[in-house]
C-alpha positions as CSV (number, residue, x, y, z in Angstrom):
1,X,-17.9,-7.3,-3.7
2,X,-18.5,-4.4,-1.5
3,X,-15.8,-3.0,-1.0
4,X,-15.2,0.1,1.8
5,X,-12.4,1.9,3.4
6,X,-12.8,2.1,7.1
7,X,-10.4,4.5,8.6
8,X,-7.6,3.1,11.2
9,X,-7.6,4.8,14.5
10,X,-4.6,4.0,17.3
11,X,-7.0,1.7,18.7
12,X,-6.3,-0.6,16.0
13,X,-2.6,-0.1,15.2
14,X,-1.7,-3.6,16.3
15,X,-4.2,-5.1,14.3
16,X,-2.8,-3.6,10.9
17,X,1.1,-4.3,11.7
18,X,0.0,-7.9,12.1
19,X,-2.0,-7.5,9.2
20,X,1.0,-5.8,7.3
21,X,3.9,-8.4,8.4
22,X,1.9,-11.2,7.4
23,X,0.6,-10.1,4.2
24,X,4.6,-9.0,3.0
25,X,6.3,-11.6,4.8
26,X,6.4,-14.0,1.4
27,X,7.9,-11.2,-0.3
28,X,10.5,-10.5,2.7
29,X,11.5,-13.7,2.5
30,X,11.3,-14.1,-1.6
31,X,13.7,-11.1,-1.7
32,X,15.3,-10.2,1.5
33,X,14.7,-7.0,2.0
34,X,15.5,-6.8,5.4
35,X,16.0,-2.9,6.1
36,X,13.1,-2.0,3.7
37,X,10.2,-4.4,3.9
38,X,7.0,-3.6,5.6
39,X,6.9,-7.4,7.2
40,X,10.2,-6.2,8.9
41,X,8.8,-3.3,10.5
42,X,8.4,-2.3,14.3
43,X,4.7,-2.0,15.5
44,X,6.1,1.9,16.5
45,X,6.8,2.8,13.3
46,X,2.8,2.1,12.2
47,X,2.2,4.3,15.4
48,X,4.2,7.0,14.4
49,X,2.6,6.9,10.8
50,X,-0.4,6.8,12.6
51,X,0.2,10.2,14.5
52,X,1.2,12.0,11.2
53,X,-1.4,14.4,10.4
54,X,-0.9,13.7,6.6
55,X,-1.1,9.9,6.9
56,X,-4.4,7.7,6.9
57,X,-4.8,4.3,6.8
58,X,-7.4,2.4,6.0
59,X,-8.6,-0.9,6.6
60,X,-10.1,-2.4,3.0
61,X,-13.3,-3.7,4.1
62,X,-15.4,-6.1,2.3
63,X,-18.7,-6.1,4.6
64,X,-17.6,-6.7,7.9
65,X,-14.4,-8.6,6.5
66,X,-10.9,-6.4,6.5
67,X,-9.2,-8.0,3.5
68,X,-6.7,-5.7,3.2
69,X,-4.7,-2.2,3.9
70,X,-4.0,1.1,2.3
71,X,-2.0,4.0,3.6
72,X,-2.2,7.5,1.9
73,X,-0.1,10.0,2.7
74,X,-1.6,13.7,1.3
75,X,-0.2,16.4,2.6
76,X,-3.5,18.4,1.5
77,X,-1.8,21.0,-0.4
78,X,-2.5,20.3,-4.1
79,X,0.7,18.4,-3.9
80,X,1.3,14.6,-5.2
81,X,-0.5,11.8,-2.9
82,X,0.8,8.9,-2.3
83,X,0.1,5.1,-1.3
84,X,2.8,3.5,0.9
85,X,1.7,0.1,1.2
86,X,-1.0,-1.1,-0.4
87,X,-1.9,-4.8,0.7
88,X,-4.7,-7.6,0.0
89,X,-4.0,-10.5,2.5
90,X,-3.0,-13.5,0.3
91,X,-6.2,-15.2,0.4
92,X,-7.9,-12.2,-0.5
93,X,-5.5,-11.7,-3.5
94,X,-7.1,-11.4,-7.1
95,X,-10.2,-10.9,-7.0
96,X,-10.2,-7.2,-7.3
97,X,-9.9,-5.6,-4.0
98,X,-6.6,-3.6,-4.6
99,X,-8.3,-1.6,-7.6
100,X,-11.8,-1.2,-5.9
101,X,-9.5,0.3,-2.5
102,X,-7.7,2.2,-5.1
103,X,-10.8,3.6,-7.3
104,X,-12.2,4.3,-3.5
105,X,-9.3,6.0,-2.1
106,X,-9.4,8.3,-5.3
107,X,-12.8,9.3,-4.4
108,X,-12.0,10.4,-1.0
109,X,-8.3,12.2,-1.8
110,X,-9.0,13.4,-5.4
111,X,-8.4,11.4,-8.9
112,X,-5.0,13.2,-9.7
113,X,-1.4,13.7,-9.0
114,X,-1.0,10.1,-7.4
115,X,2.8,8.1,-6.9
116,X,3.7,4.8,-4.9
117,X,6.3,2.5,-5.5
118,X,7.1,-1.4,-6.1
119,X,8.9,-3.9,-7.3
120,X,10.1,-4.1,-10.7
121,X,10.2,-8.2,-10.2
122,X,6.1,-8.4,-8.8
123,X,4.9,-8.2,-12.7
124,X,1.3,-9.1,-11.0
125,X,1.6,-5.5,-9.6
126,X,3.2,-3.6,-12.2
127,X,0.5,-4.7,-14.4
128,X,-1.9,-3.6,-11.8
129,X,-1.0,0.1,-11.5
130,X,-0.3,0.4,-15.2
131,X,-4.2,-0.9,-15.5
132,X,-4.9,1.7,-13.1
133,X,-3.4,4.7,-14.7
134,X,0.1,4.8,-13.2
135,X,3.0,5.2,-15.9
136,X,6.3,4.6,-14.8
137,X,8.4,7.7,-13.9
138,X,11.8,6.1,-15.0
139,X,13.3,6.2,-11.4
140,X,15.0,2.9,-10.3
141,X,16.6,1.8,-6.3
142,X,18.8,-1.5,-6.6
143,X,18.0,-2.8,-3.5
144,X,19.9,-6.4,-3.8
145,X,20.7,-8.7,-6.4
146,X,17.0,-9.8,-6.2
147,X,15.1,-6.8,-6.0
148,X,14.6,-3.2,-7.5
149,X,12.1,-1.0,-6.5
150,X,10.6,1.2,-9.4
151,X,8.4,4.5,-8.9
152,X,4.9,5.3,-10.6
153,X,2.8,8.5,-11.3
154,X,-0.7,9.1,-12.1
């Protein structure tokens, strides 16, 4: 595994929201989190993200293969980073990729003072950020009966 981020220009903003609804559509319909879920989201909202001078996305590249995206958001101030979404495209899924994107965007925006969120119920991905470093910060957001997203430092 080879494993690169490739920053996202405009010119490829429809190709990452497909990307992004497909990749969290299981988990959109799994948990119904129809105001939240990045597989629910307009392609305007990627471009506006995409304008923000404190956003970049990346496309997780494996060769010439994009198996995946990562979004960080670092306002480049000292301040806490953070990455909102994360996604390996499911037939991508564990093999590795979301740590090596993760060890790789820490190289590029600075090993500390990291947060993202998830989903207390995804136990594949707690355990994944806990393996990385993250520690859970206690903070909680019911979203439904099914679903309760859960915050994480580094």
């Amino acid at each position: 595994m080879n494993i690169e981020l490739k920053r996202i220009g405009m010119e490829d903003c429809e190709r990452l929201w497909k990307m992004q609804v497909e990749a969290f559509s299981e988990l959109l319909e799994k948990y119904q989190d129809y105001d939240i879920s990045p597989a629910n989201e307009p392609l305007s909202r990627i471009e506006e993200r995409l304008r923000q001078p404190f956003t970049c996305y990346y496309f997780i590249m494996d060769g010439e293969k994009a198996v995946g995206a990562i979004r960080i958001v670092d306002m480049k101030d000292g301040g806490q980073k953070r990455i909102s979404p994360i996604f390996i495209m499911a037939e991508y899924r564990g093999k590795g990729y979301a740590q090596a994107a993760m060890r790789a965007a820490e190289e590029l925006h600075g090993a500390e003072n990291w947060a993202l969120d998830t989903i207390l119920q995804e136990k594949g991905n707690c355990h994944l950020y806990e393996k990385m470093g993250y520690r859970r910060t206690g903070e909680e957001q019911v979203i439904n009966e099914r679903m309760t997203i859960i915050g994480y430092e580094k």
